[in-house]
N, C-alpha and C positions, 0 to 999 in steps of 0.2 A: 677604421681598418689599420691594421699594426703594419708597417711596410719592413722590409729587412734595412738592415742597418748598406747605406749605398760600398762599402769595403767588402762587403758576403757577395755581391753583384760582381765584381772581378774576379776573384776568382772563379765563379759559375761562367762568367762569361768565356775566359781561356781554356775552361774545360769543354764546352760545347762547339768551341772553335776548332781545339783538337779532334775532335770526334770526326766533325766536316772534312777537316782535313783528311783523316785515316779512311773518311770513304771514301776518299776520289780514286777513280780509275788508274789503275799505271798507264803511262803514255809512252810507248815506246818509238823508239826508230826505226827499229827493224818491221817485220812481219809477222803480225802473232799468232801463231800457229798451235797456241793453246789448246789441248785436247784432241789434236791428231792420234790419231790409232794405226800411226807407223814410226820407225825409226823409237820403238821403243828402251832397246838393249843392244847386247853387241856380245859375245865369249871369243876375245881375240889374243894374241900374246906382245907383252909389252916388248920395248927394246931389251929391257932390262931378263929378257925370258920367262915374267909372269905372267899364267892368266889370268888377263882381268874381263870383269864386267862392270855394267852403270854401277851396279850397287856397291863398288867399291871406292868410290868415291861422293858417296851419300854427304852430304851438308856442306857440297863444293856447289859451284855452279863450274857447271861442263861446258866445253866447246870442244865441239867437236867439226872436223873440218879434211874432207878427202881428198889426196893427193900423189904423186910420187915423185921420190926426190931428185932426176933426169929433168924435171919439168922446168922448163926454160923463165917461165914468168909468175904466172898464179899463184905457184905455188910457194917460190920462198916470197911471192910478196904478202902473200895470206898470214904465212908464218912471223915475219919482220911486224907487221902489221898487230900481229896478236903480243909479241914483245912490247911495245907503245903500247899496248890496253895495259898492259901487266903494270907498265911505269906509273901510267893515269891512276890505274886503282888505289894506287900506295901501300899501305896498311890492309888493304882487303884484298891485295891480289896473293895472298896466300890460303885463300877460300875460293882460288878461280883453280882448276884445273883445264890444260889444254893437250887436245885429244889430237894427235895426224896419223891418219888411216891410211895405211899406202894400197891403191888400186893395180901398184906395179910388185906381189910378190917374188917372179922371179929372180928380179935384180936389188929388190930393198930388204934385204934380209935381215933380222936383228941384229945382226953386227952393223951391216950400213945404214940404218934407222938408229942407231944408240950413239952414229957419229953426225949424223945431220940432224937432227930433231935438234938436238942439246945446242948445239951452234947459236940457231934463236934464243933458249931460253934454256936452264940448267934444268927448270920445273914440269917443262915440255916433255910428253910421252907421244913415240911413234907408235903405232900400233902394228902386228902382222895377221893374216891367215893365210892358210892355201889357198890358191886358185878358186874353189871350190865355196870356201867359206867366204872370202874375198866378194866374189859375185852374189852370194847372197845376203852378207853387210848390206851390201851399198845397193842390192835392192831394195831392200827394206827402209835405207835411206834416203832415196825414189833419186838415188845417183846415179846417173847415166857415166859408161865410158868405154871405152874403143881401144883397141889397140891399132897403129896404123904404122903398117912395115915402114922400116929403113933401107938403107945402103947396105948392111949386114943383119944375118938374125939379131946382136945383139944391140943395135942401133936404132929400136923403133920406137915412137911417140906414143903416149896415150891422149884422149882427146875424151875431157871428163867435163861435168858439171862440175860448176865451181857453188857450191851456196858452203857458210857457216851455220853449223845448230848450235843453241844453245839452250843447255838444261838448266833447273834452279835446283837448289838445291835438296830439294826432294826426290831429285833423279825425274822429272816431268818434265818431256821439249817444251819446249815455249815458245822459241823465235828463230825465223830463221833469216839469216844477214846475205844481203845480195853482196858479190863481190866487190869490191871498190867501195864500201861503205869505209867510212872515214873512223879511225881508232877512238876519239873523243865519241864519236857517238856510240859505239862498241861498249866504250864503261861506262856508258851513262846507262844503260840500259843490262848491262852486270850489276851495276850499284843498285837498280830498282831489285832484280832479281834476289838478290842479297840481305835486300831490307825484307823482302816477302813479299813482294807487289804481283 
């Protein structure tokens, strides 16, 4: 029996180890909420007074993340929080876009969404719609939220879910990040999305 020469055996061997490798599962930190049939799109207007949708942002991975900017905690930590992912990413957080939906129309209008968004991040988009479209976004993004009077009409709280989504870059949810989840595990899990995992 003719054997192969043992040098043809290496590199066979690191090719079949590649392979293994590229089938392993992605593992993520978040929640993988792969193939949900909600929270698929969004037609809302930027800060910037464009409208966008997912597919504007095709071969990004999205985050998306609902809030208003009156909000005492959640919210700019959600936002401060996605700045640290942006740093962690390096070189690939210009293939991340980050999405804030404001649940508070009345009072976060494209002018005061084009000056609080950008605060976090220069690359950061606020999002708006009416009332109208507002509530049915964020049903679809099985977002719950309340408004709950103040001292004055213009003084009142909203009282929202707080989760992160995030799309890959095909425009497909994938994961959704419970609050207080930690920035290093936020890009570890954009870095998968990124490779194609």
């Amino acid at each position: 029996m003719v054997r192969a020469p043992r040098v043809l055996w290496v590199p066979l061997l690191c090719f079949m180890l590649a392979l293994v490798g590229c089938s392993q599962p992605a593992h993520f930190n978040a929640t993988d909420i792969t193939g949900a049939d909600w929270g698929r799109d969004f037609h809302l207007i930027d800060h910037n007074g464009k409208m966008r949708q997912l597919a504007d942002f095709k071969g990004h991975a999205v985050v998306i993340f609902f809030g208003y900017t009156q909000c005492p905690d959640v919210c700019p930590t959600t936002l401060s929080g996605m700045a640290e992912v942006t740093k962690l990413l390096g070189a690939d957080s210009g293939r991340m876009q980050v999405l804030f939906v404001t649940l508070d129309p009345q009072r976060d209008t494209p002018a005061v969404l084009s000056r609080y968004v950008p605060a976090f991040h220069p690359d950061f988009l606020g999002l708006y719609g009416d009332l109208a479209t507002t509530a049915a976004t964020a049903k679809d993004f099985k977002v719950f939220f309340e408004k709950q009077p103040g001292s004055s009409p213009g003084s009142y709280t909203i009282d929202h879910s707080s989760p992160t989504y995030l799309f890959d870059p095909q425009g497909r949810l994938r994961l959704y990040v419970a609050y207080g989840t930690a920035p290093l595990k936020i890009a570890e899990d954009l870095k998968q999305l990124l490779a194609g995992k």
